[in-house]
C-alpha positions in Angstrom: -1.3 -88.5 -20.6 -1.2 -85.5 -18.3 -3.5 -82.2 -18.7 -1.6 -78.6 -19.0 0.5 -77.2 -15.7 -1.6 -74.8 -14.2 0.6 -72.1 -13.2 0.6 -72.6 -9.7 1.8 -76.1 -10.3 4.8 -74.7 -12.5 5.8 -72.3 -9.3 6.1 -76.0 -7.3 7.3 -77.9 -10.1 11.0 -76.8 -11.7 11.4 -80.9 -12.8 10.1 -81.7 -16.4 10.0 -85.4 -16.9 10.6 -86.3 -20.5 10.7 -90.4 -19.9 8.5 -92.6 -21.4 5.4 -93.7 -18.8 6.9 -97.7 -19.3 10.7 -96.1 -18.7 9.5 -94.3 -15.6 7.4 -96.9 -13.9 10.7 -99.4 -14.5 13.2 -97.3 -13.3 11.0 -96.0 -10.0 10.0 -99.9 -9.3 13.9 -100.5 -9.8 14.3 -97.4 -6.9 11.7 -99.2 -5.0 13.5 -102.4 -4.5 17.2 -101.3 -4.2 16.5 -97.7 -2.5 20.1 -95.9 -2.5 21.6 -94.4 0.4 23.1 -90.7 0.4 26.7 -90.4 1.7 25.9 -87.0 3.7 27.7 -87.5 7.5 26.0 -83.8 8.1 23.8 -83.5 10.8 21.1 -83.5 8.3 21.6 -86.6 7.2 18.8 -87.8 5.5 17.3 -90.9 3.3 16.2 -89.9 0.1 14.2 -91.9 -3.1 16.4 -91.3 -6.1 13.0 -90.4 -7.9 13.2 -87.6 -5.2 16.5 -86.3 -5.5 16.4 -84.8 -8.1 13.5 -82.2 -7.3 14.6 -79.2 -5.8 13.0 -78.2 -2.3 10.7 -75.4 -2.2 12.4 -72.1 -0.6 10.3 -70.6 1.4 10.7 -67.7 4.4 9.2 -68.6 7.6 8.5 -64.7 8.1 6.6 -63.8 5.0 4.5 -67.0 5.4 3.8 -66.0 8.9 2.8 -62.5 8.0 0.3 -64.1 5.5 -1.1 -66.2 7.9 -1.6 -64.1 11.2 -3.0 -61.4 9.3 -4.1 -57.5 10.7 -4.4 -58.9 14.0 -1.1 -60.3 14.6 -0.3 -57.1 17.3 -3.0 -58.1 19.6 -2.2 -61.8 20.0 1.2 -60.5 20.8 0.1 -58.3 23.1 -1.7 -61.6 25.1 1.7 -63.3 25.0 4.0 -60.7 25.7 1.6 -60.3 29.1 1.6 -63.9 30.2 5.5 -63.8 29.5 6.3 -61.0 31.9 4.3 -62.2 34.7 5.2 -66.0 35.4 2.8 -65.7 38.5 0.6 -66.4 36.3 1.5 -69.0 33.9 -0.3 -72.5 34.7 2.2 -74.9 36.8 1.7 -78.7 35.6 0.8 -79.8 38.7 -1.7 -77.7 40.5 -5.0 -78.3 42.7 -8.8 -77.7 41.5 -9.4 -75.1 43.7 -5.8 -73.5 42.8 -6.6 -73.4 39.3 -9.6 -72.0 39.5 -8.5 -68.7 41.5 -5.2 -69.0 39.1 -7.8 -68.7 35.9 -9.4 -65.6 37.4 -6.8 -64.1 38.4 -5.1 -64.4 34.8 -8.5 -63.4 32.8 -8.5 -60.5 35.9 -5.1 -59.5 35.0 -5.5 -59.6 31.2 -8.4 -57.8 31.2 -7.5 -54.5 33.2 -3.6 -54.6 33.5 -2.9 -56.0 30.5 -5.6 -53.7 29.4 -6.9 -55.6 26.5 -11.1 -55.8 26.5 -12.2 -58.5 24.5 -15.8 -57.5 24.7 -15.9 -54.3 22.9 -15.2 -56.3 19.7 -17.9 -59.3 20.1 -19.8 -57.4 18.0 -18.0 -54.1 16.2 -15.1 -56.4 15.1 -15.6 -60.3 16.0 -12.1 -60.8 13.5 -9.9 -59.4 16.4 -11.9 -60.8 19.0 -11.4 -64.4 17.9 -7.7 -63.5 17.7 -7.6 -62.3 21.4 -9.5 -66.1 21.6 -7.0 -68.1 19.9 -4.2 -66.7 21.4 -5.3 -66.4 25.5 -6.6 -70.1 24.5 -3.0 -71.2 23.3 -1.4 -69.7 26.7 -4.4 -71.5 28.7 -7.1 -73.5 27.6 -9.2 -73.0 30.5 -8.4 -69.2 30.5 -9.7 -69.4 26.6 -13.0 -70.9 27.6 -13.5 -69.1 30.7 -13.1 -65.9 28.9 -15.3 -66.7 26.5 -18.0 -68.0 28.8 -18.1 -64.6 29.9 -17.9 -62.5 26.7 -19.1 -65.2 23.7 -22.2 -66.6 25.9 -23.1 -64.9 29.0 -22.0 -61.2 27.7 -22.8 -62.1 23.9 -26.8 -63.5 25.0 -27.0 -59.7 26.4 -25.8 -58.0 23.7 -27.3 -60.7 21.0 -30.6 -61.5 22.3 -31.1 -58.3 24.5 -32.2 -55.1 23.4 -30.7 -51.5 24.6 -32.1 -51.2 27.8 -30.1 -53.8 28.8 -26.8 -53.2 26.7 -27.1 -49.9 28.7 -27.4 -51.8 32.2 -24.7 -54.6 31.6 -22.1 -53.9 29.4 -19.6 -51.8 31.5 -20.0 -54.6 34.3 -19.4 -57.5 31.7 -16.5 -55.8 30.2 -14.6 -54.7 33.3 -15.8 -58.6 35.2 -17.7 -56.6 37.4 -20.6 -58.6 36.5 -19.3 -62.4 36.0 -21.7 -64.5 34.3 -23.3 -67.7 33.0 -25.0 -69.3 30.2 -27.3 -72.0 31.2 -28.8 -73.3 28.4 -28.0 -77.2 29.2 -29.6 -79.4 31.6 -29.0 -82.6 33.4 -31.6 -84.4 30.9 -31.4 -82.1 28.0 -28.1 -80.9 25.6 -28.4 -80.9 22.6 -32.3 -80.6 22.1 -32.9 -77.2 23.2 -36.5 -76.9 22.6 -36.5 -80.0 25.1 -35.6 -78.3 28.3 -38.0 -78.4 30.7 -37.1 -75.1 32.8 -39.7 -72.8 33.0 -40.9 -68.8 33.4 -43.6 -68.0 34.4 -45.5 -64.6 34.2 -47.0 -63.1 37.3 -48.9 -60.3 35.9 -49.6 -59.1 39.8 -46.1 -58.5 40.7 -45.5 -57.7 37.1 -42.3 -60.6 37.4 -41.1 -63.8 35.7 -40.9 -67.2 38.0 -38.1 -69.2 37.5 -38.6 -72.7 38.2 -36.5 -75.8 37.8 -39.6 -78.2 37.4 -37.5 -81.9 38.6 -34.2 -83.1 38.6 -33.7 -83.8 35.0 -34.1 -79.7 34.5 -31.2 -78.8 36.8 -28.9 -77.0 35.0 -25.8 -78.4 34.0 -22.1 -78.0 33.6 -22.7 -74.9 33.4 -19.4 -72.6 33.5 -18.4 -69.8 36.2 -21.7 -71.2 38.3 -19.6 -73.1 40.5 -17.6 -70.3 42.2 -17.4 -66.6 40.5 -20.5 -65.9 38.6 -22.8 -63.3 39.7 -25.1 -63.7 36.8 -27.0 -66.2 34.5 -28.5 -66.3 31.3 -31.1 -68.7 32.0 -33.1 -70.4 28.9 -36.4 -71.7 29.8 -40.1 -71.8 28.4 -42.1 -68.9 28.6 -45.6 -69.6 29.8 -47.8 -66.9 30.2 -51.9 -66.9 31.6 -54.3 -68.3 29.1 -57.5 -66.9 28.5 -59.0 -69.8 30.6 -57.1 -68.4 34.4 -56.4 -72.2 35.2 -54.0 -72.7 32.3 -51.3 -71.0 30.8 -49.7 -70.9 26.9 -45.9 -71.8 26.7 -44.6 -70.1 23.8 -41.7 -71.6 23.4 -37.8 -71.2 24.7 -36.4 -67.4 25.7 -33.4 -66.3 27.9 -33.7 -64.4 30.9 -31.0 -62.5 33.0 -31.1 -64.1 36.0 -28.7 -62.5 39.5 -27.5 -66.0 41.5 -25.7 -64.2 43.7 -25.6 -61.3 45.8 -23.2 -58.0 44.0 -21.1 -57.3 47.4 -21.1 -60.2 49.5 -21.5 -62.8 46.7 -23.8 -65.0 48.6 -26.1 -67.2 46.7 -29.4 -65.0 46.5 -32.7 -66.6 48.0 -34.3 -69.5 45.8 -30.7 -70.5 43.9 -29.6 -73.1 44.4 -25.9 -73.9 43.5 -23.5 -76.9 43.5 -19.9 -77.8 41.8 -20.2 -80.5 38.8 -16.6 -81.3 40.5 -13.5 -82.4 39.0 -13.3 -83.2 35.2 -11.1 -84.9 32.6 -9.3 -81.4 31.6 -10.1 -77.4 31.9 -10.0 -77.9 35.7 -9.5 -73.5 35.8 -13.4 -72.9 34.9 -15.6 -73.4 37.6 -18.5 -75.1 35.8 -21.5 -75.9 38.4 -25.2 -76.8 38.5 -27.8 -75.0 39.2 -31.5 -75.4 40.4 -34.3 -72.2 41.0 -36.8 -72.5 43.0 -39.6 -70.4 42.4 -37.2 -67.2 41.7 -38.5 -64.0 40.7 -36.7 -61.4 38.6 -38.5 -58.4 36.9 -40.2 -58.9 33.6 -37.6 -56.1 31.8 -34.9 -59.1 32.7 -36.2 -60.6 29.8 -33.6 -60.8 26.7 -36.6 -59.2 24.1 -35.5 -59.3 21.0 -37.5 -61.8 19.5 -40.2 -61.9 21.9 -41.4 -59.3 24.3 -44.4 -59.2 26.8 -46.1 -56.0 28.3 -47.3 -54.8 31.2 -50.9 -56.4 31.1 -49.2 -59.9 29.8 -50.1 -59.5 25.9 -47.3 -61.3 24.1 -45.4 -59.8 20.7 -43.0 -60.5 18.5 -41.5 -59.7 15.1 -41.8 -63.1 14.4 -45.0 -65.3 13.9 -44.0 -68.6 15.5 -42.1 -70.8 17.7 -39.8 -72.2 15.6 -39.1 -69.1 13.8 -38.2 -66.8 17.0 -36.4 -70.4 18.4 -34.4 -70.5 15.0 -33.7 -66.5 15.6 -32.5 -66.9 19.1 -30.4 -70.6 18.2 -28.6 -68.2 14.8 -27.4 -65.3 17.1 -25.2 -67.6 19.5 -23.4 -69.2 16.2 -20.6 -67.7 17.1 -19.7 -69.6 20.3 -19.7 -72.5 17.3 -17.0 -70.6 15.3 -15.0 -69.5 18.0 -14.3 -73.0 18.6 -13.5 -74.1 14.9 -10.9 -71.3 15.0 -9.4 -72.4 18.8 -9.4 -75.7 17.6 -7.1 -74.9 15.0 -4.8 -73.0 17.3 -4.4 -76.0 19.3 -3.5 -78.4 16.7 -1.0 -75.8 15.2 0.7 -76.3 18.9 0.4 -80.1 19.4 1.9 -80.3 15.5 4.4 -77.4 16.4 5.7 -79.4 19.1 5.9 -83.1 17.3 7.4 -81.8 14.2 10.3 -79.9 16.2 11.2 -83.2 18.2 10.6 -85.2 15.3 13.5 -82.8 13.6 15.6 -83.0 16.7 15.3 -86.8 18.1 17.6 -89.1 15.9 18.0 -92.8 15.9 19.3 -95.8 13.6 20.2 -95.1 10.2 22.3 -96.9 7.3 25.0 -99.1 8.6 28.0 -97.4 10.0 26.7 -94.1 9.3 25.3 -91.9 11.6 21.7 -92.0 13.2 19.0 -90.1 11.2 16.1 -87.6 12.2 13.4 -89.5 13.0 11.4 -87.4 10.7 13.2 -88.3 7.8 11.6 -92.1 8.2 8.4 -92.7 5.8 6.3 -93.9 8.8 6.6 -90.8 10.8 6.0 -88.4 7.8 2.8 -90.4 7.6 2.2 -89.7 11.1 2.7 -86.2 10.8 3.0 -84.3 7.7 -0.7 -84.7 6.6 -1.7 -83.3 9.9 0.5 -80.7 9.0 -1.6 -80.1 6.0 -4.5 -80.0 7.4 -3.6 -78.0 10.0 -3.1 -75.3 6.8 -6.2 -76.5 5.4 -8.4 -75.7 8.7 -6.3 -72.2 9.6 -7.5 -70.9 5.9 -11.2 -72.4 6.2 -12.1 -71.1 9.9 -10.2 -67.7 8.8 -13.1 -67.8 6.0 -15.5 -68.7 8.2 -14.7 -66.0 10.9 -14.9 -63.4 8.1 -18.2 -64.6 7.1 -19.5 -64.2 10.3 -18.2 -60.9 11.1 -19.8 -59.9 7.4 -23.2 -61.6 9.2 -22.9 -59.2 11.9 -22.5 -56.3 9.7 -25.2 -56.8 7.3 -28.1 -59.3 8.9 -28.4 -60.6 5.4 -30.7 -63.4 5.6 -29.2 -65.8 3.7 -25.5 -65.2 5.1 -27.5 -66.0 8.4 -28.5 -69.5 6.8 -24.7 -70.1 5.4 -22.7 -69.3 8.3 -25.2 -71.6 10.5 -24.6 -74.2 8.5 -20.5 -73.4 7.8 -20.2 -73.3 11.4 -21.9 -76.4 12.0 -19.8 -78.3 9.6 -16.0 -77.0 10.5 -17.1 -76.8 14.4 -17.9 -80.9 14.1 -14.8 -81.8 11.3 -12.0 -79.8 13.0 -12.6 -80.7 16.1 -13.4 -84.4 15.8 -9.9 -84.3 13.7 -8.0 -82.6 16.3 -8.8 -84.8 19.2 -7.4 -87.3 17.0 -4.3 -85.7 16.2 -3.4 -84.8 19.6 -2.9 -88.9 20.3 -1.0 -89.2 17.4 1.4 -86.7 18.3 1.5 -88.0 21.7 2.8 -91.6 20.4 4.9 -90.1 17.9 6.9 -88.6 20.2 7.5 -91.8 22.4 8.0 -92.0 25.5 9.0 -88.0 26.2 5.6 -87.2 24.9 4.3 -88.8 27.9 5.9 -86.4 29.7 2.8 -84.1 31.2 5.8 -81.3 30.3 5.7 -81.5 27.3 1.8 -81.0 27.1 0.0 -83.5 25.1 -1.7 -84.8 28.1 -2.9 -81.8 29.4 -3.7 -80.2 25.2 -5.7 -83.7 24.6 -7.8 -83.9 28.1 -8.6 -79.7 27.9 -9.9 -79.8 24.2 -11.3 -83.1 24.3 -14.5 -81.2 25.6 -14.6 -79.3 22.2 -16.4 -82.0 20.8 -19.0 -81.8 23.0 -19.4 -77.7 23.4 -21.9 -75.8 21.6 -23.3 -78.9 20.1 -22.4 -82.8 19.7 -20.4 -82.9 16.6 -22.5 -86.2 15.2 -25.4 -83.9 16.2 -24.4 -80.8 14.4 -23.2 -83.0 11.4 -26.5 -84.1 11.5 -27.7 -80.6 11.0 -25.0 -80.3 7.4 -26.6 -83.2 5.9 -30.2 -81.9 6.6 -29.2 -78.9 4.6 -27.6 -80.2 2.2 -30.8 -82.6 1.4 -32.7 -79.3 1.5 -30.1 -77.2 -1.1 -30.5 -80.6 -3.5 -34.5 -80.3 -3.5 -33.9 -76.2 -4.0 -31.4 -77.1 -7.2 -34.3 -79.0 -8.8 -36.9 -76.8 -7.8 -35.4 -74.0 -9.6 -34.8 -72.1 -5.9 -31.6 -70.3 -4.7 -28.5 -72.3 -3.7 -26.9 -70.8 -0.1 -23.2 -69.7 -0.9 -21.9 -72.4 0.9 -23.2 -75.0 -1.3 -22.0 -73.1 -4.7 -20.4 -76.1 -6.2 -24.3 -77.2 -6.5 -25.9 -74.3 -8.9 -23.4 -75.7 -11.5 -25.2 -78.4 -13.1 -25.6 -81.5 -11.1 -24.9 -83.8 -14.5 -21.6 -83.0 -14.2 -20.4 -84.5 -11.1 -23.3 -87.6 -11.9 -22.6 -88.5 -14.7 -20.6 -91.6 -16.8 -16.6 -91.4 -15.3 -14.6 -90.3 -18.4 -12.8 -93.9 -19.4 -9.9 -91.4 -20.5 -9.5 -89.0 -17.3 -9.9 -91.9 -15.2 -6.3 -93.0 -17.0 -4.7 -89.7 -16.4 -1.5 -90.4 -14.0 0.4 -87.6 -15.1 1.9 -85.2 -11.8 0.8 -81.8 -13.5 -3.0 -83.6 -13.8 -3.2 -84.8 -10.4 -1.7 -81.6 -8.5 -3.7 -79.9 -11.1 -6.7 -77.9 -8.5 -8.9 -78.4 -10.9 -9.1 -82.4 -11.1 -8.9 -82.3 -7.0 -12.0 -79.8 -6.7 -13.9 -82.3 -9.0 -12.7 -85.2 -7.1 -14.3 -84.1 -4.0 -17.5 -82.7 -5.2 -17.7 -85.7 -7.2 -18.3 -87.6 -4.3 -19.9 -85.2 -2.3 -22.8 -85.3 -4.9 -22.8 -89.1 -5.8 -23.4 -88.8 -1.6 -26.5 -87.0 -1.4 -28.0 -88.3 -4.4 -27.7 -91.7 -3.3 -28.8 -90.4 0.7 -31.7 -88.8 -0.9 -32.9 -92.1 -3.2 -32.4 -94.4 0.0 -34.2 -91.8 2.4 -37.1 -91.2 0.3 -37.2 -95.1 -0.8 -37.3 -95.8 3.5 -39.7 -93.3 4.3 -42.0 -94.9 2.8 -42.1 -97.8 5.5 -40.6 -96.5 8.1 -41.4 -92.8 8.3 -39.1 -89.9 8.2 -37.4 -90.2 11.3 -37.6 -93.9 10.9 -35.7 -93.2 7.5 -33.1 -90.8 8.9 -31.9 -93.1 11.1 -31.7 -96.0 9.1 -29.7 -94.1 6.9 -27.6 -92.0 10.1 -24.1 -93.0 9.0 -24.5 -92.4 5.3 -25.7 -89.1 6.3 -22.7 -88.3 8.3 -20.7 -89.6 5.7 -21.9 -87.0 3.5 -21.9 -84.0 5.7 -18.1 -85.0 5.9 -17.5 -85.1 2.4 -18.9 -81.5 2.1 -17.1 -80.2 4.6 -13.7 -81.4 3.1 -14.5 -80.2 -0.2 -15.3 -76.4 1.3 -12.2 -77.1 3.0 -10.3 -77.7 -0.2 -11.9 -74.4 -1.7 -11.0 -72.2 0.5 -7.4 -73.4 0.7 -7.3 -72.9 -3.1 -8.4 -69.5 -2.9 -6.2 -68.7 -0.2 -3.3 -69.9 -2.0 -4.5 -67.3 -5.2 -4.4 -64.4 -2.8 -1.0 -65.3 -1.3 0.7 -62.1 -3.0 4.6 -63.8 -1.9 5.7 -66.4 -4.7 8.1 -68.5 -2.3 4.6 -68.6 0.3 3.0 -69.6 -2.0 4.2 -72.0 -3.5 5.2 -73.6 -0.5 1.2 -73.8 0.3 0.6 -75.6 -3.1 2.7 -78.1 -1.9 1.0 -78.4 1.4 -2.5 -78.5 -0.3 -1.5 -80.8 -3.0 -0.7 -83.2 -0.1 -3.9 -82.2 1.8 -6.1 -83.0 -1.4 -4.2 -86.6 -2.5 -4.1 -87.7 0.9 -8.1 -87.6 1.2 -8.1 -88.8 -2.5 -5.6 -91.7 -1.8 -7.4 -92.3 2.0 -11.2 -92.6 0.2 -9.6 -94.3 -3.0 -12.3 -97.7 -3.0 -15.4 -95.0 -3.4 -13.8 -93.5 -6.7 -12.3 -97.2 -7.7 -16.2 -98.4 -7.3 -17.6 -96.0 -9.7 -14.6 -96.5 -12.0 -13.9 -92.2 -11.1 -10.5 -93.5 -10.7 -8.8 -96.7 -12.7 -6.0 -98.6 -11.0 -3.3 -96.9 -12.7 -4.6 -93.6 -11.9 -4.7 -95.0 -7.9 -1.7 -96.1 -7.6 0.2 -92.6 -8.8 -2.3 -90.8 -6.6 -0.5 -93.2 -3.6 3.1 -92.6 -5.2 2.3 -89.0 -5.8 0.6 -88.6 -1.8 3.7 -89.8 -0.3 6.1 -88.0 -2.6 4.4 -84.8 -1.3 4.3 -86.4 2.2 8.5 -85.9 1.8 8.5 -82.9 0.1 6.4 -81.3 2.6 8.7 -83.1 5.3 11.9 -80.9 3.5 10.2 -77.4 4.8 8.3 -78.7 7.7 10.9 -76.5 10.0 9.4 -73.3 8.2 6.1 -74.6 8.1 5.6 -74.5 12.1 8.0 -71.8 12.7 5.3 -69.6 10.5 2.8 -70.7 12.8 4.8 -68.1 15.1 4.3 -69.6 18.4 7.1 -68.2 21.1 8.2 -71.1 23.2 6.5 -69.4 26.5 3.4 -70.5 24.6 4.2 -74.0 23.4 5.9 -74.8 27.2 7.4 -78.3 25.8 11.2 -78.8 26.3 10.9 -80.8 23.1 9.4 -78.7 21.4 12.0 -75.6 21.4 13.0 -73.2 18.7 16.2 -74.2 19.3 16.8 -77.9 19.3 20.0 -77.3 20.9 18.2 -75.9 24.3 15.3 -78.7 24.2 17.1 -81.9 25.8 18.7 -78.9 28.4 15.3 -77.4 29.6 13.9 -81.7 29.4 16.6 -82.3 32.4 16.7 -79.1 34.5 13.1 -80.0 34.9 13.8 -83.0 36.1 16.3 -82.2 38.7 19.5 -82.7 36.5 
């Protein structure tokens, strides 16, 4: 029993399948056992299931699905390769000295900035779309060039414009652009990450001098990894509680966290000013090029208009205002305006993983070995085990390139409009595909390494250096099991608005449709369906996931309100932690899954598109297939109904294996970027570049 072909499903699907469901099952368990072998002694040899053969493979044009994916800003990103390209002086050697890479990563984000003449920070805020580009692609040349760059513009130059008012837009923003003025962000501390509103640095107001005191209170409020410190910055945004005089003289009131613009070093001799103190955090597991150091102030003073004011000013006299009424509010204010440090790492995580999958799939194409007997050796991508490997990486490589897209949009729309509630969704969005895409990435990037052998060992080939750079990523701009933490609060929040009759953020849409319907009694008859058209149908996938997205937080919400009771709240939370991340998981798939969907709708080539229903079907079965004892324990999904969602998952797996060539050439990533022998356009240059390196 199958539900009606949707008609993206009839673009992907030319085979109609007129056999009986007892015929079908016989003759593919028949298959199963005695597999037949194609005759083909072409280089493209291959193994193919007979229920296989006979589907056609999906034509698609690398070019058209490229132009789709890059989008308006395709021009600039090649603009950042096309620089790096012509000056090999400055492309990153694999073997090369802290101190080398350091100067190496300046000079690069020196040369990119006023040869190559491309000024990233006039779009931080008038059009944050092309300034992610510039992001993802100086990231994909050089990881640390990525982050240094965006130390500078995202956090040190963004805290100016974000947090700052004119006056000091006015001041700063030529130096920032041109790196006249290098800079900082110190927000984290040797004792204190993730809780901001922790950190124990302090400012306090001298209303004499009419100046702000800087002081690191003990060791645990040394600031921390924090990045161009070490070596180049001039500059640092310094977050610390405010505490001005009290009416009693003896005490003083600390209203809460703020950011101040803090010189460390002297403008033309770039000595470290009096009362700084500054050391190097030393040599790390990866991004060796930014110099990230820690730093300690002792008793420093810096005039009160170096204050960032726009959520909380104070005067002459030492009267404190602001345009919001307390703490948490202006905190909340300050915390929404650097979101997008969040999102430009969702998006650079993707552009890594599109290079680490770039790479495996081409060697995978390339590297043969065994085969049937007396024939000749096969692609090593044509085996079951690496497809498993590799194509639902591939997948959801598509998947997170559509969903941070979305997200980077969203944000830019934030910056346009202020709208409140955007504010809310893109915190939370970012949150979400910052933790999930990253966390997934750092996974990948070891399973391409192994499925590449022994050459992906090689540091040449890159997945050494790729996995110890972004590693970090799950770390920066918030602990991922933190900031998941952060999804599931709001998600808990959303569910009490739904039955309070409040508004639902846009994130959380799936959740103003009635909650009954993803709660209620599995249909005994849709838990049957098997059919192909029903289970690549969007429709049943969407449901899938929300399904149990919202079996999730009801069931967190029953067990948290049932444990707060006798434990407390926080008591609660954490006796419930891993449900809770379960959840903000779940979520964060299922938005995921909707924006590929949509994606796919807009895709105005036929070919492109139908070439991403494939890759999405795969994307959505595999997380069905991967989850399957959740829907088997409600009875969502009956055992017939798994076991075609397995069959189906790994059909799809070898379809997607059939254009996996197409699908990483659209990513469109010259082979100056990608730098791995074995991972050339060309397999025939790969194995030559692999032994002039080595001497040969």
């Amino acid at each position: 029993m199958s539900s009606a072909t949707t008609p993206n499903t009839k673009e992907v699907n030319n085979h109609v399948d007129d056999e009986q469901p007892t015929t079908r099952r016989i003759r593919h368990l028949s298959l199963h056992l005695n597999p037949p072998f194609t005759h083909n002694h072409h280089y493209n040899h291959q193994i193919e299931l007979g229920a296989c053969s006979s589907r056609s493979k999906v034509d698609v044009n690398a070019g058209q699905l490229s132009s789709y994916l890059r989008g308006k800003h395709r021009d600039v990103q090649e603009r950042v390769f096309a620089y790096f390209n012509s000056r090999p002086d400055l492309q990153t050697p694999i073997e090369i000295l802290k101190d080398d890479y350091r100067e190496l990563c300046m000079r690069q984000l020196v040369g990119l900035v006023r040869e190559a003449g491309i000024r990233p920070f006039r779009y931080v805020v008038e059009d944050p779309v092309k300034y992610f580009a510039i992001i993802e692609a100086v990231g994909s040349v050089d990881m640390s060039l990525g982050i240094k760059l965006g130390v500078q513009y995202s956090l040190w130059g963004g805290s100016v414009l974000n947090l700052g008012t004119k006056k000091h837009k006015d001041k700063y923003f030529e130096g920032i652009d041109n790196l006249e003025y290098l800079g900082c962000f110190a927000m984290t501390e040797l004792h204190h990450g993730s809780n901001v509103q922790g950190i124990q640095t302090i400012a306090t107001f001298d209303p004499v001098t009419d100046e702000f005191i800087i002081t690191t209170p003990n060791d645990g409020a040394i600031k921390w990894w924090i990045g161009n410190a070490a070596v180049h910055g001039k500059f640092a945004t310094v977050f610390a509680k405010l505490m001005l005089p009290a009416h009693d003289k003896n005490a003083l009131s600390d209203m809460g966290v703020h950011a101040f613009i803090v010189p460390i070093r002297d403008l033309k001799t770039h000595k470290t000013l009096p009362g700084v103190e500054i050391n190097d955090c030393g040599h790390k597991v990866g991004l060796n090029g930014v110099d990230n150091g820690a730093l300690r102030f002792r008793d420093v003073r810096i005039p009160r208009e170096n204050l960032l004011n726009r959520f909380g000013d104070v005067s002459r006299d030492g009267k404190y205002t602001s345009p919001l009424p307390t703490i948490n509010k202006r905190f909340a204010a300050t915390l929404g305006e650097l979101v997008g440090g969040r999102v430009g790492l969702a998006y650079s995580s993707v552009g890594v993983l599109k290079i680490a999958a770039t790479i495996a799939i081409r060697y995978s194409l390339l590297r043969q070995q065994f085969g049937p007997p007396k024939q000749p050796e096969i692609s090593i991508l044509d085996y079951q085990s690496q497809q498993h490997k590799l194509m639902p990486m591939l997948a959801s490589t598509y998947a997170f390139h559509f969903a941070t897209v979305h997200l980077i949009e969203k944000y830019a729309e934030m910056k346009k409009t202020h709208d409140e509630q955007l504010v809310a969704d893109v915190h939370a969005l970012s949150a979400g595909l910052k933790s999930y895409v990253t966390s997934y990435t750092a996974k990948s990037l070891s399973i391409c390494r192994e499925a590449c052998g022994g050459h992906g060992y090689a540091a040449v080939n890159r997945f050494g250096s790729l996995r110890n750079d972004h590693d970090i990523f799950q770390t920066f701009e918030g602990d991922n099991t933190v900031l998941l933490q952060q999804v599931a609060g709001d998600l808990l929040k959303q569910y009490q608005e739904k039955f309070r009759g409040g508004t639902i953020a846009a994130t959380w849409s799936y959740l103003r449709e009635s909650m009954n319907t993803y709660l209620s009694q599995p249909n005994p008859v849709t838990a049957r369906w098997e059919g192909e058209d029903h289970l690549r149908d969007p429709k049943f996938q969407l449901d899938a996931f929300r399904y149990r997205t919202s079996r999730l937080l009801q069931s967190a919400a029953v067990r948290l309100r049932k444990h707060t009771k006798t434990l407390g709240s926080f008591g609660a939370w954490n006796r419930c932690l891993n449900h809770l991340l379960t959840l903000a998981e779940s979520h964060i798939e299922t938005v995921i899954l909707e924006n590929f969907i949509e994606a796919i709708k807009r895709c105005p080539d036929a070919n492109s598109r139908a070439a991403l229903k494939l890759v999405c079907d795969l994307y959505a079965l595999n997380l069905i297939w991967s989850d399957i004892g959740t829907y088997r324990n409600v009875d969502y999904v009956a055992p017939n109904k798994a076991k075609a969602i397995h069959k189906l998952a790994d059909y799809l797996s070898f379809q997607v294996k059939n254009i996996a060539k197409e699908l990483v050439d659209a990513f469109d990533l010259p082979d100056h970027v990608t730098r791995a022998p074995i991972g050339k356009q060309s397999p025939g240059e790969a194995y030559a570049e692999y032994t002039q390196y080595v001497g040969f």
